[in-house]
Kinemage of the C-alpha trace (Angstrom):
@kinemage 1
@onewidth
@group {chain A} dominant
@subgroup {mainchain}
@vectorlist {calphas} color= white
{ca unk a 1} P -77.120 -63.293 1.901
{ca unk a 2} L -77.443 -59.634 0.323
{ca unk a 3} L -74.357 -57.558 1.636
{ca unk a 4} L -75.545 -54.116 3.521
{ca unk a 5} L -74.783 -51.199 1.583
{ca unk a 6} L -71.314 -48.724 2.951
{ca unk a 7} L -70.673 -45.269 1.589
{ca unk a 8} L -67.214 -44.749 1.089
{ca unk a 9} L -65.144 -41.792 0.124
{ca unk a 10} L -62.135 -41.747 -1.251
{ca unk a 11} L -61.174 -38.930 0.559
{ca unk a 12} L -60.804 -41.175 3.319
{ca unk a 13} L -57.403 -42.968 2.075
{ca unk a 14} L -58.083 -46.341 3.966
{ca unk a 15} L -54.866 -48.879 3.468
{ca unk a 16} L -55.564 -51.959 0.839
{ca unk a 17} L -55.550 -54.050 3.783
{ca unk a 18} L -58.421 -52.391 5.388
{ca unk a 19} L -60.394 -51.935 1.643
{ca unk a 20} L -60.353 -55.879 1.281
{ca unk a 21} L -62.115 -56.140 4.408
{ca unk a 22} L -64.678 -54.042 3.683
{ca unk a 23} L -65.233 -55.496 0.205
{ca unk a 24} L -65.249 -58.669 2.146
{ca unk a 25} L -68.522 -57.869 4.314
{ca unk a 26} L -69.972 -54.677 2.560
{ca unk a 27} L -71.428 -53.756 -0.601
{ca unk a 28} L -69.314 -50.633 -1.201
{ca unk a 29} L -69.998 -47.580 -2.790
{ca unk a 30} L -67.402 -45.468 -3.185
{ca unk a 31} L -67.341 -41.767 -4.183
{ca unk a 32} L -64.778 -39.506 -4.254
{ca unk a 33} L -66.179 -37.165 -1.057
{ca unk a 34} L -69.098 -36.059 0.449
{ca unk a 35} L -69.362 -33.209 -1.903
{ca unk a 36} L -69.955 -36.113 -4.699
{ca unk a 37} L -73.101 -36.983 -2.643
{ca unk a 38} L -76.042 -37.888 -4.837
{ca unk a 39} L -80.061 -38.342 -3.771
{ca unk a 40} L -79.666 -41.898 -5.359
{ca unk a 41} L -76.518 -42.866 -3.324
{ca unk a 42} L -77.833 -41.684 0.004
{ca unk a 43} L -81.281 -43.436 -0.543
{ca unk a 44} L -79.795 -46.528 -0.651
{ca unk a 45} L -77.103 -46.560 2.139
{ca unk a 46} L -77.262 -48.736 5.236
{ca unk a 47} L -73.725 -47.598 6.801
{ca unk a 48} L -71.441 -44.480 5.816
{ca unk a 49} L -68.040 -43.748 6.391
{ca unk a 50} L -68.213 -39.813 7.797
{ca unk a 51} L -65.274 -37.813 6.867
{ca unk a 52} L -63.958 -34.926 9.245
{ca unk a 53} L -64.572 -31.407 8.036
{ca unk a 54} L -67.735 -32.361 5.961
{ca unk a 55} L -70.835 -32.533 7.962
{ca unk a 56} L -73.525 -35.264 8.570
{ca unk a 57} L -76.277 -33.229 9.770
{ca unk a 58} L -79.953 -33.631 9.942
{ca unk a 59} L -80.340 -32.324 6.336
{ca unk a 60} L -78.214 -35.374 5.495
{ca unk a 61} L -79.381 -38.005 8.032
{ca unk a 62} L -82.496 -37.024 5.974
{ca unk a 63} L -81.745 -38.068 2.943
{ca unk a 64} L -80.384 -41.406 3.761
{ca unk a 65} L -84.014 -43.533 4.541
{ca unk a 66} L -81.983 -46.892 4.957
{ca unk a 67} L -79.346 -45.302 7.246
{ca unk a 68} L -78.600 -47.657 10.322
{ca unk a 69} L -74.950 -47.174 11.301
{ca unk a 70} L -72.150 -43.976 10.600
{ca unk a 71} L -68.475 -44.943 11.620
{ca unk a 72} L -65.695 -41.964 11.723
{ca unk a 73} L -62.037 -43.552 12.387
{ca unk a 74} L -61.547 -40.707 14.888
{ca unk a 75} L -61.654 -39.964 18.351
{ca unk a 76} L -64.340 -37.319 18.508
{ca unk a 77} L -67.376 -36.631 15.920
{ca unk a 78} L -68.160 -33.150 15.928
{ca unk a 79} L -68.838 -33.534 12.539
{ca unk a 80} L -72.018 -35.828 12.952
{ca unk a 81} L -75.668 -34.435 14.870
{ca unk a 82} L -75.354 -37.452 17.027
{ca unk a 83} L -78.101 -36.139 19.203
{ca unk a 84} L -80.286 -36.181 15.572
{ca unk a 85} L -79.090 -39.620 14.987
{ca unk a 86} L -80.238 -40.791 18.289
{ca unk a 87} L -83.998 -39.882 17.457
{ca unk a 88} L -83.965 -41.814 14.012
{ca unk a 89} L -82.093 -44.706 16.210
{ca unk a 90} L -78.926 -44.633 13.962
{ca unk a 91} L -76.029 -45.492 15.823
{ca unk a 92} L -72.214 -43.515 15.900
{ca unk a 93} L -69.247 -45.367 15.796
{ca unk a 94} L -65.514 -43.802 16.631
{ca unk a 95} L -62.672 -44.653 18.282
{ca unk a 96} L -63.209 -42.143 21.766
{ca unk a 97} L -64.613 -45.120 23.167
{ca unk a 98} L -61.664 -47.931 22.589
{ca unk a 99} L -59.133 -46.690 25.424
{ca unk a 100} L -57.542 -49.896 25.027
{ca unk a 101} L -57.313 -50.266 22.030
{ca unk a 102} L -56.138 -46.490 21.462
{ca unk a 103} L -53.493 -46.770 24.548
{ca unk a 104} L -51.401 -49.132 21.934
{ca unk a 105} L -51.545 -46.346 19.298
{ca unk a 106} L -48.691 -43.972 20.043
{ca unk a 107} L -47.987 -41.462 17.318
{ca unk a 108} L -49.140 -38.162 18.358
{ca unk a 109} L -47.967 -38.849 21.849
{ca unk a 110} L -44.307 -39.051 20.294
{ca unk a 111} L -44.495 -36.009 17.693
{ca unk a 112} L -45.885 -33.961 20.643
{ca unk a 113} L -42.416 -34.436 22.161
{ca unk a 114} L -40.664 -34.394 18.848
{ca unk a 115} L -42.081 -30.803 18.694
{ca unk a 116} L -41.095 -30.115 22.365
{ca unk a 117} L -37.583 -30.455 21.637
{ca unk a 118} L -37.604 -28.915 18.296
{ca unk a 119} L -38.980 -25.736 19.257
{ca unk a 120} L -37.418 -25.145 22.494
{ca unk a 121} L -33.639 -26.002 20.775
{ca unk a 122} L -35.245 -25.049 17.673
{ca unk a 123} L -33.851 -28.034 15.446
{ca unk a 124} L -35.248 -26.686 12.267
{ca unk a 125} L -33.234 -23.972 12.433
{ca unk a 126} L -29.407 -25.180 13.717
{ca unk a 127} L -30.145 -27.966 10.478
{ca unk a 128} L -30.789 -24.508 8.157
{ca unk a 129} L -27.798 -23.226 8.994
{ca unk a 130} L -25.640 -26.303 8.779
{ca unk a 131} L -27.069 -26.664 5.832
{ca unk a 132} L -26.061 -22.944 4.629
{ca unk a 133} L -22.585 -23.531 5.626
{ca unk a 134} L -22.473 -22.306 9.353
{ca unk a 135} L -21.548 -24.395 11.916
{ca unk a 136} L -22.322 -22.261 15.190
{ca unk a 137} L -23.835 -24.172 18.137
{ca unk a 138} L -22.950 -21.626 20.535
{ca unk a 139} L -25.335 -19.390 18.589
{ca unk a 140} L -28.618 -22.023 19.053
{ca unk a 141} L -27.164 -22.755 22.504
{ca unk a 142} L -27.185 -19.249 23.760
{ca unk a 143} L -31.093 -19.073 22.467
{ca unk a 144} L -31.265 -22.021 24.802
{ca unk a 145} L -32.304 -20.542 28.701
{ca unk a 146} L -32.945 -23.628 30.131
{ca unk a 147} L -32.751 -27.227 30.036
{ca unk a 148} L -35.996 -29.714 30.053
{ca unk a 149} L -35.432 -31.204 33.014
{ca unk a 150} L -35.869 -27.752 34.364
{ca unk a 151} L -38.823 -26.990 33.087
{ca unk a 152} L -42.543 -27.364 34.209
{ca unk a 153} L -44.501 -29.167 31.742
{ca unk a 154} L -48.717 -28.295 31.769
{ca unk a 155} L -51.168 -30.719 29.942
{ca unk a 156} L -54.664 -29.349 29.037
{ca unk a 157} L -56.766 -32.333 28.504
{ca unk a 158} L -55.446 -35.282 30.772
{ca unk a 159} L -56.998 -37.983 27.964
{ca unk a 160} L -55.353 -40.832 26.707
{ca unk a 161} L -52.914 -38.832 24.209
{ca unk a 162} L -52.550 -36.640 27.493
{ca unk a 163} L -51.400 -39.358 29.608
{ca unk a 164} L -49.202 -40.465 27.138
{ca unk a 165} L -47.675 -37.499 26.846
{ca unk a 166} L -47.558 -36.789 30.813
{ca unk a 167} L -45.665 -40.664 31.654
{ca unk a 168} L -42.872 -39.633 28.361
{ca unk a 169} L -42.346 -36.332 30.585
{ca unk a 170} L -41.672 -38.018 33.656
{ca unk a 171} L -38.582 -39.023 32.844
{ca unk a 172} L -37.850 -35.418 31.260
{ca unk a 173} L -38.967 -32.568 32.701
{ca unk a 174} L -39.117 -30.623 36.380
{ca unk a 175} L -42.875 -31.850 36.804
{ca unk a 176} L -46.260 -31.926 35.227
{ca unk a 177} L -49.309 -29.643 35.787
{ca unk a 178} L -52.618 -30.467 33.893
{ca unk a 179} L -55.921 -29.252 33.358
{ca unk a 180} L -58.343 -31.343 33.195
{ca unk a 181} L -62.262 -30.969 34.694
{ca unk a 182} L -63.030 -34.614 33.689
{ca unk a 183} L -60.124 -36.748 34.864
{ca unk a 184} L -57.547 -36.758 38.031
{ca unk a 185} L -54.291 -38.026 38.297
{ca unk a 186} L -52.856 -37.544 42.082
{ca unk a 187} L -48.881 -38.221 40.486
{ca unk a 188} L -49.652 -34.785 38.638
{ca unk a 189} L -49.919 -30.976 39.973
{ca unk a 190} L -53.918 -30.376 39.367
{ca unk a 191} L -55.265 -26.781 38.325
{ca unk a 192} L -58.300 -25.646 38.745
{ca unk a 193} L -58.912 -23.505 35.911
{ca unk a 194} L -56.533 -22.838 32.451
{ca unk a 195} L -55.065 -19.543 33.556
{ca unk a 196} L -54.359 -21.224 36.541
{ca unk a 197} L -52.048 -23.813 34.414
{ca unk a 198} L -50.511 -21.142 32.216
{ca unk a 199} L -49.482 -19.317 35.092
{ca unk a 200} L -47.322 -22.488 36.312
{ca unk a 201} L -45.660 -23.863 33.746
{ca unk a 202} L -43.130 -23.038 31.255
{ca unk a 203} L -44.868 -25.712 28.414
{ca unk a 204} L -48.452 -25.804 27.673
{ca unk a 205} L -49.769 -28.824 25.583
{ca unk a 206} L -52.864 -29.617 24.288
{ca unk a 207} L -54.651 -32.571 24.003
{ca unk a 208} L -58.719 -31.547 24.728
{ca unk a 209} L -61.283 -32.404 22.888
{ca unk a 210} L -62.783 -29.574 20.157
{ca unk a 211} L -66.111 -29.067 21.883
{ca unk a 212} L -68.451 -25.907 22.024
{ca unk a 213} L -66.754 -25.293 25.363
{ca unk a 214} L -63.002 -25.727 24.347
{ca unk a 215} L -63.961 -23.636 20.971
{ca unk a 216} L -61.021 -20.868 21.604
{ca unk a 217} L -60.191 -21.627 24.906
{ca unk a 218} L -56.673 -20.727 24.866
{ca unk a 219} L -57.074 -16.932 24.306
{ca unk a 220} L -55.615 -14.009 24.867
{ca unk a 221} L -56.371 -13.878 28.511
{ca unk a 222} L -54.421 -17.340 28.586
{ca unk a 223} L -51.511 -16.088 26.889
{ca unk a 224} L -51.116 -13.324 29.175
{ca unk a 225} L -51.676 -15.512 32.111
{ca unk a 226} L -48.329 -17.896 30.562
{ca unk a 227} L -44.879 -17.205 32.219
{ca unk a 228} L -42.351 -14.572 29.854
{ca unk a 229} L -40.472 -17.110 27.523
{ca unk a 230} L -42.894 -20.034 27.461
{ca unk a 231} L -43.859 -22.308 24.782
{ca unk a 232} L -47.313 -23.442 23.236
{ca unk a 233} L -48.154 -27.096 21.802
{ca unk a 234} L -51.236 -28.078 19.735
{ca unk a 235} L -51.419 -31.762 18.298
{ca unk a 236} L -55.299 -31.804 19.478
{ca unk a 237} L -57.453 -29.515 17.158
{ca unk a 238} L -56.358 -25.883 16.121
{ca unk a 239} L -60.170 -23.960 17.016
{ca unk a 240} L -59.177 -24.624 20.789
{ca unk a 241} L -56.544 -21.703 20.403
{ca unk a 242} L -57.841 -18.565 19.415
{ca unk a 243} L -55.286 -17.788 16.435
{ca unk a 244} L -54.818 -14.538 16.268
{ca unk a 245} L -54.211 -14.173 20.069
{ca unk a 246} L -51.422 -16.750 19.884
{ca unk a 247} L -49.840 -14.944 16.416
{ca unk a 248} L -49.800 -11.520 19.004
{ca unk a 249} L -48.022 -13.247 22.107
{ca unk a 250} L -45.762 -14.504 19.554
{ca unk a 251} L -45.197 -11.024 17.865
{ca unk a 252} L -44.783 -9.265 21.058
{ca unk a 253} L -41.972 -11.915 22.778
{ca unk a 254} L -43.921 -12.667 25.122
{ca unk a 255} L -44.286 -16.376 24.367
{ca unk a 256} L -40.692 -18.089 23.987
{ca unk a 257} L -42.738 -20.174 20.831
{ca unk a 258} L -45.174 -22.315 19.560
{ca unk a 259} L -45.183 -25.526 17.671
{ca unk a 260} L -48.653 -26.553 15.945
{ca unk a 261} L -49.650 -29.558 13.979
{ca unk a 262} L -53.254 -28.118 13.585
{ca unk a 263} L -54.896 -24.688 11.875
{ca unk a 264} L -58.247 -23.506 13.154
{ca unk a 265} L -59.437 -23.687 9.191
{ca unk a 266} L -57.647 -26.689 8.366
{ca unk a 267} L -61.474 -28.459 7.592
{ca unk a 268} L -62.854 -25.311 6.106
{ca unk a 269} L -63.401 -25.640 2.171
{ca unk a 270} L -60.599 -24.193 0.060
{ca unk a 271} L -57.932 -24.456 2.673
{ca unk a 272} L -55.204 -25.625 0.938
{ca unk a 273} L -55.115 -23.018 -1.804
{ca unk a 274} L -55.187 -20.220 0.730
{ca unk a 275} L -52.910 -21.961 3.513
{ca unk a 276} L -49.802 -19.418 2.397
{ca unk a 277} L -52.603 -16.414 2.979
{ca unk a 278} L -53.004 -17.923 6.945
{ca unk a 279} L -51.791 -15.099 9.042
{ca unk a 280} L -49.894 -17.671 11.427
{ca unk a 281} L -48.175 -19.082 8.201
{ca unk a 282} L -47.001 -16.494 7.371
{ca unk a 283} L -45.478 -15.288 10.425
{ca unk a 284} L -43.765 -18.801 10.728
{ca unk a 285} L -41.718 -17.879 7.638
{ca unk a 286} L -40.162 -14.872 8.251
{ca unk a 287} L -39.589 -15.694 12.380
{ca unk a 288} L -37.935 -18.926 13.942
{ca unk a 289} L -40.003 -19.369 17.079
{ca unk a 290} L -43.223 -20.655 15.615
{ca unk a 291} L -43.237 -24.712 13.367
{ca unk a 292} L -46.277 -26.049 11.601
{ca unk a 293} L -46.700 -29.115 10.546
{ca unk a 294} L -49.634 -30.438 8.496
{ca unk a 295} L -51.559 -32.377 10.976
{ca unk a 296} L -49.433 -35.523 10.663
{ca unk a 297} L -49.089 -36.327 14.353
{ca unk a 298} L -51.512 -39.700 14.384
{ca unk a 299} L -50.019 -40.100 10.643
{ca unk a 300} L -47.862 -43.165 10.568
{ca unk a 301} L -48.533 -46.194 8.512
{ca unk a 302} L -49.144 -48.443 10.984
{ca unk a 303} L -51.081 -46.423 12.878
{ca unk a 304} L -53.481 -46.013 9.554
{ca unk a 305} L -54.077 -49.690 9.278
{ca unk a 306} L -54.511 -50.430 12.700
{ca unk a 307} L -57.377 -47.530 13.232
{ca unk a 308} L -58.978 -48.301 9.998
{ca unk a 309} L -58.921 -51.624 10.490
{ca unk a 310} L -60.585 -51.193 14.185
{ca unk a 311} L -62.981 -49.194 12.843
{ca unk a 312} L -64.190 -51.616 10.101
{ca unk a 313} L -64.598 -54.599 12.519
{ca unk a 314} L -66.427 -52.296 14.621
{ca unk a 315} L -68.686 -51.633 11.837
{ca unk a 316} L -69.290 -55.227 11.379
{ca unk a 317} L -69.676 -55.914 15.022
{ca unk a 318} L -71.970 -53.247 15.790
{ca unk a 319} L -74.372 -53.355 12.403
């Protein structure tokens, strides 16, 4: 029996584990990323691997006659027309809809606190100056107003990696306030609007989905709404905070900090030669009340394998 034909890109970085299954069931092609595409390649593709930050558009879905299934190991696809594949009856795989599955993957629940602590005791910081040769606690203490269990945590987005994030803070902080239009959670404080949640809490994380609607949702109006001192999380995407609202709460001291695993332009082309131009990069190193990391949060090895690997068997199930 003929193996069907998979597009992948090596962009992708799937473990061995997960490439011998594939080889296994598929006939793979493999390029190195969707800017390799060919007219030959697409023509003859029956399932394709869709990285995020390249898109798979009409224009594309065009070009690929023998196109049945597209598979992204990620949570949301705003990277694929799926309302364009449902007319040509080609059908979207990702991971949004395996809650179960997804409950049991934990990563970016535990770097969202990891980034918690750090930037409200600012860790990065006390280990610079240890390692300069100054060993001053009382200094990183005294930048230190209040303890987490006296804080107000607020979750925008009360998802899975929200939920996650929520039950970890239980045992930490004062409460928990969310956002969420979708979901309910009667243990939690419920707001009605985001203003609503900046205005109560003294730590804002985010964990919506990038949408047209959550496209720069936390702006400046946000920011102003968010108590003197407070601190901003983003392990979701970086266009749901408007960036250069955030950099002037920061500027002004109005926001205690920030802590980011995600840029708005982290998918745009070029990005990594002009990260160091990014305004908010910047500002992060010449000031200690702003940390970016580069979007590593869901990045552990097992994690990898198991997603991958979910993703492959639901190509196979659902082809």
């Amino acid at each position: 029996m003929t193996k069907p034909t998979l597009l992948y890109y090596d962009i992708l970085r799937f473990q061995p584990a997960v490439m011998e299954f594939l080889d296994e069931h598929f006939a793979v092609v493999k390029l190195p990323s969707p800017d390799d595409d060919t007219d030959a390649v697409l023509q003859s593709v029956e399932i394709c691997l869709a990285p995020l930050g390249y898109p798979f558009d009409q224009a594309k879905i065009d070009k690929c006659p023998q196109l049945k299934l597209i598979a992204s190991s990620t949570l949301s696809v705003p990277h694929i027309d799926e309302d364009y594949c449902r007319t040509k009856q080609i059908r979207v795989i990702h991971l949004g809809t395996e809650t179960e599955f997804m409950n049991t993957i934990t990563p970016t629940a535990e770097l969202t606190w990891g980034l918690i602590i750090a930037i409200t005791r600012k860790l990065p910081w006390a280990h610079q100056a240890v390692c300069a040769g100054q060993w001053e606690g009382r200094k990183f203490g005294r930048q230190t107003p209040q303890m987490l269990s006296k804080l107000r945590l607020g979750i925008v987005g009360l998802g899975r990696l929200g939920r996650l994030v929520a039950a970890a803070g239980e045992a930490l902080v004062d409460s928990i306030y969310y956002y969420s239009p979708n979901t309910a959670a009667k243990q939690y404080q419920r707001c009605e609007s985001p203003t609503e949640l900046a205005s109560a809490v003294d730590i804002v994380s985010i964990h919506a989905h990038h949408t047209a609607e959550t496209e720069k949702m936390i702006d400046a109006r946000f920011f102003q709404a968010m108590r003197p001192g407070s601190y901003l999380i983003n392990t979701a995407r970086g266009a749901i905070v408007d960036e250069a609202a955030l950099l002037a709460a920061l500027e002004s001291g109005h926001l205690g900090g920030a802590a980011l695993d995600v840029l708005a332009d982290e998918y745009q082309a070029g990005f990594p030669d002009s990260l160091t131009d990014i305004p908010l990069v910047q500002y992060a190193r010449e000031h200690d009340n702003l940390i970016i990391t580069p979007h590593y949060a869901g990045a552990t090895v097992d994690a990898w394998i198991e997603t991958q690997m979910k993703t492959a068997e639901l190509i196979l199930a659902n082809y």
